[in-house]
C-alpha positions as CSV (number, residue, x, y, z in Angstrom):
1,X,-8.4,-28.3,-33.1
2,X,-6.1,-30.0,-35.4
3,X,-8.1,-29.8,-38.4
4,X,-7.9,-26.2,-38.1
5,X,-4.8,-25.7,-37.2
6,X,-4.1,-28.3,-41.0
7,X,-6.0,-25.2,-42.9
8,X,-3.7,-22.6,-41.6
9,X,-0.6,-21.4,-43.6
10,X,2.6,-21.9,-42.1
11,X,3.2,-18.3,-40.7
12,X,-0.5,-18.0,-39.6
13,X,-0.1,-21.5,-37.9
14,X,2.9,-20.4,-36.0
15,X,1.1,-17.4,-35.1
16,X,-1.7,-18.7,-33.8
17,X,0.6,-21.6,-31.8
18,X,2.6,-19.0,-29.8
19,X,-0.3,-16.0,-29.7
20,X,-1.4,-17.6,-26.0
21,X,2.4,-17.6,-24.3
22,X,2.8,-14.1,-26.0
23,X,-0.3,-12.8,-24.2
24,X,1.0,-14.8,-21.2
25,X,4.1,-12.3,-21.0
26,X,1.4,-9.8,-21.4
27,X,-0.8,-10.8,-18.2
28,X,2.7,-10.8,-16.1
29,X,3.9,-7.4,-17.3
30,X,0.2,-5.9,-16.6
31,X,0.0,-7.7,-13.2
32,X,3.7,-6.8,-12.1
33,X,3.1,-3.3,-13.9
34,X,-0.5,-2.3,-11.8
35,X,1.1,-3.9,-8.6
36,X,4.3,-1.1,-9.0
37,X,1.5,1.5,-9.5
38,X,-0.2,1.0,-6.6
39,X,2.5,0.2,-4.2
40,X,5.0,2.9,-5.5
41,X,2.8,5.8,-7.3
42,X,-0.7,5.2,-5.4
43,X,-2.1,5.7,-8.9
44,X,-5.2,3.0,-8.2
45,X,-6.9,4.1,-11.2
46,X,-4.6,2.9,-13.8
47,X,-3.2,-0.1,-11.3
48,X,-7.1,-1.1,-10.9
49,X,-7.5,-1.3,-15.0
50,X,-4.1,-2.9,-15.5
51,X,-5.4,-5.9,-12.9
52,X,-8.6,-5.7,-14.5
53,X,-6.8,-6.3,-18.5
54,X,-4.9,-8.8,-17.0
55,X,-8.1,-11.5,-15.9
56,X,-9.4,-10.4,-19.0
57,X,-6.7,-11.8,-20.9
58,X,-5.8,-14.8,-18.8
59,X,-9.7,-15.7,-19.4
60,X,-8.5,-15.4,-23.5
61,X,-6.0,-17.7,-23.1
62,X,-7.8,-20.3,-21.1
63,X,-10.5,-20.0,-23.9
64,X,-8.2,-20.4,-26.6
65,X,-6.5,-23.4,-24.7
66,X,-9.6,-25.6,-24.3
């Protein structure tokens, strides 16, 4: 992964260094976010796809981290 990381630019290098804890924060928010919808609002539609974007992220940034 180095090598690619050497033909990157120096902004698009940093971006792509801190794009996996940035979508961390992401898969928090969603999983706190769908757990206040269900429990407070009973809205288990929305809650359900908030869960749902959540694995589907975490799965990105496992990916990306291999």
């Amino acid at each position: 992964m180095d090598g690619y990381y050497g033909t990157l630019g120096g902004v698009a290098q940093a971006m792509a260094a801190s794009a996996p804890a940035i979508s961390m924060l992401a898969v928090f928010a969603l999983v706190l976010g769908g757990v206040a919808l269900w429990v407070k609002k009973g809205d288990r539609q929305k809650a359900v796809l908030m869960l749902v974007l959540a694995v589907v992220i975490f799965g990105n940034v496992v990916i990306w981290t291999l």
